[in-house]
N, C-alpha and C positions, 0 to 999 in steps of 0.2 A: 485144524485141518486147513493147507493152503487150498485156494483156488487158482494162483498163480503156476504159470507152467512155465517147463525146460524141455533141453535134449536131451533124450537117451537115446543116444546114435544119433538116426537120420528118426528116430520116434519122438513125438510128444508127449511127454510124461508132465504130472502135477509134481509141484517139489518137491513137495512132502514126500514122495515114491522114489526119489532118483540116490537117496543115499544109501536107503538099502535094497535097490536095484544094483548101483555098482558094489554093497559090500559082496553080492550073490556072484557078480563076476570074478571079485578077487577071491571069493573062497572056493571057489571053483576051481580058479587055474594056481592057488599059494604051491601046489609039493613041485609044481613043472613052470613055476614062473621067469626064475634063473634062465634055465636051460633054453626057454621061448626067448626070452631077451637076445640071445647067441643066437638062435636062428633068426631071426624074424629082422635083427639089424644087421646080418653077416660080421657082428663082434663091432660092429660099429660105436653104439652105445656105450662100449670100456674106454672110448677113444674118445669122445664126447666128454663122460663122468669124468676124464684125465685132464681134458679140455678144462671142465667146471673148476677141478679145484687149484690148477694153474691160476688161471683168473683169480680166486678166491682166495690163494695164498695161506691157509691156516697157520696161525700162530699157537707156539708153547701155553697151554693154559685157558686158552679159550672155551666156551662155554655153543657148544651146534645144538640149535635145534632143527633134527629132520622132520619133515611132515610128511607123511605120505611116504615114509621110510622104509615100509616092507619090508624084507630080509637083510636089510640095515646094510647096504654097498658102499650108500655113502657117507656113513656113519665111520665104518672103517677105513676110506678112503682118509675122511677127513684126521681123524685119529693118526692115524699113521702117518700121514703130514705134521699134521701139527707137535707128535711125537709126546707132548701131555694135553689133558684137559679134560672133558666131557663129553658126551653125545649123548642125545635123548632121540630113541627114534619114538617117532608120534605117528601111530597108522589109524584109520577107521575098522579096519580088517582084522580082527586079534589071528584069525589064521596066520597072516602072512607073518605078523613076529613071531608067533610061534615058528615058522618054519627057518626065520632070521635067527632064532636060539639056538638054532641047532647047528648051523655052522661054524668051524671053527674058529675062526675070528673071533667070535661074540663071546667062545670060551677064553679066549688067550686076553682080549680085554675084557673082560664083564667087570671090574672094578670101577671103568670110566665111562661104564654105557647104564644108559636106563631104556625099557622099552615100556611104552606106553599108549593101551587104547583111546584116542579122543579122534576129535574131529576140527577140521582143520578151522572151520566156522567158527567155531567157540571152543577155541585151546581151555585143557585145565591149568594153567599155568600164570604166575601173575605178574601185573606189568612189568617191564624194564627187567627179564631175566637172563636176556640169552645175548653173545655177543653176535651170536650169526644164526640166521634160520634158512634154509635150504627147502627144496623143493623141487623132484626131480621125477616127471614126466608123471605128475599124479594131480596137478592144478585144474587140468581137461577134465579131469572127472568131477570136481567139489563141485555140488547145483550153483552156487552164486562167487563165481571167481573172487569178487571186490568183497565181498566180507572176508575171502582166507589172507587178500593182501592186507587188509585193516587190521585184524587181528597180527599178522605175521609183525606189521608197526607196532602193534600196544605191546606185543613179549618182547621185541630188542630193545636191549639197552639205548642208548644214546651213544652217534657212536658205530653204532651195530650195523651190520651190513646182512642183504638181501639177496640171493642168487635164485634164480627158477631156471633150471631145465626141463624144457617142453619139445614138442613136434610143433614145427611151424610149417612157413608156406613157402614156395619157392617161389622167385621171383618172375620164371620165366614162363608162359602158360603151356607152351611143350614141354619144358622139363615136369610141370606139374603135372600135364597129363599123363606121360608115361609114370610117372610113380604113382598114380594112384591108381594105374591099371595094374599095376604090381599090389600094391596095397589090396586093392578090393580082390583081385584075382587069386592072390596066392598067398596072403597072410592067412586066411580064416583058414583054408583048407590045411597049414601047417600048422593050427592051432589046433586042429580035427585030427592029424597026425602024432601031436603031442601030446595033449593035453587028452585028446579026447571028446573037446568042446570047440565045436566051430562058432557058437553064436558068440559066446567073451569076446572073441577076438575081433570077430565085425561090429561087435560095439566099439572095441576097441580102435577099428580102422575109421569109422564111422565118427568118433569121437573126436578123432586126430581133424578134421575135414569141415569140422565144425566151431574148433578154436579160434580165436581172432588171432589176427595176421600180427608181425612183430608190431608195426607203428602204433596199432589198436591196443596192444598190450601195452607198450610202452605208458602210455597215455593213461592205463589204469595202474600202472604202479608208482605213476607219480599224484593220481587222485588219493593213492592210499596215505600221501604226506612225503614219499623215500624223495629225495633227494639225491644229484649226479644220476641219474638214471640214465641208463645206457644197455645195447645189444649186442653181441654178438650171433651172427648166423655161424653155423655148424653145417658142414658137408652142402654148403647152397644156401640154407635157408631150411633142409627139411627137418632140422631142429634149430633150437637159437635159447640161446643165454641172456637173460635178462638179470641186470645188477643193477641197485639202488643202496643207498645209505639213509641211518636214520639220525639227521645230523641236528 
């Protein structure tokens, strides 16, 4: 049992509690999680995930691993780009693959997808297997960010390259304030209209508010070993793209 503690939300939670605290939120909101995505970013997030693999560029043959994959988007994002190869989605959540299985993508390639319950902390998966590992707006929830990037280094190859899509910060303190009067004000309550569950989502807003800023991240993805490490900001800042290599 740890005695060390985290965030859940704006709450202090012991670590030991925070992973199957957030799996309680994603199995809550897996059959309406899509549909929340579309509201909650006004379709933002398709244009973001489009953003990702722009930068990312996927090649014929390559080998993704997603973490934090849920309904596998960018699983078939990448697939589709790259035209052959692999995807593993790797969720904490067995809900949300399941919900990711039943779309129809995941029937039209299931010969090139694996879906798989772990955790992003301790992949089951062994060194040097993946050409690419992805990671798209699910790093804010794992209790100790720097063990998922350590690990995210021990599975790519050499070679291998890093991308995270996250919610970050905005640069400007008005721009940041009116968004997260929007954020606190009228996410939960559309999560309460959707879903049915208002408190997921103010974790969820809660969670966003408590991630380190780009420069802070940056900084832990190059403690993880990745190399060329760089960011882009997304619509300002209120998400941003972090890529590294594992040269």
């Amino acid at each position: 049992m740890s005695d060390n503690t985290t965030h859940f939300g704006f709450e202090t939670v012991r670590e030991d509690e925070k992973a199957g605290r957030v799996q309680g939120v994603f199995t809550s909101v897996a059959s309406k999680y899509d549909i929340m995505n579309d509201v909650m970013s006004v379709g933002i997030h398709r244009i973001w995930k489009e953003a990702m693999m722009d930068w990312l560029a996927p090649r014929a043959g390559q080998k993704l691993l997603d973490v934090a994959g849920g309904t596998g988007d960018i699983s078939f994002k990448f697939l589709g780009r790259a035209g052959s190869g692999h995807a593993t989605v790797c969720d904490i959540t067995e809900s949300m693959l399941v919900e990711g299985r039943k779309r129809a993508e995941a029937e039209s390639m299931s010969a090139s997808l694996d879906w798989v319950v772990g955790d992003a902390m301790a992949l089951p998966f062994e060194d040097n297997t993946f050409d690419v590992y992805t990671i798209s707006f699910g790093i804010r929830n794992v209790t100790r960010p720097q063990e998922a990037l350590n690990e995210a280094y021990r599975v790519l190859r050499p070679g291998g390259r890093l991308m995270v899509l996250e919610f970050s910060q905005l640069p400007n303190p008005m721009m940041q304030a009116a968004y997260d009067a929007y954020s606190f004000n009228v996410i939960p309550q559309m999560g309460k209209l959707i879903t049915g569950d208002r408190d997921s989502y103010q974790y969820l807003v809660e969670s966003i508010r408590n991630f380190p800023d780009q420069e802070t991240f940056l900084g832990m993805v190059k403690n993880a070993g990745f190399e060329n490490a760089k960011y882009r900001n997304l619509s300002l800042g209120i998400s941003a793209l972090h890529s590294g290599w594992k040269l």
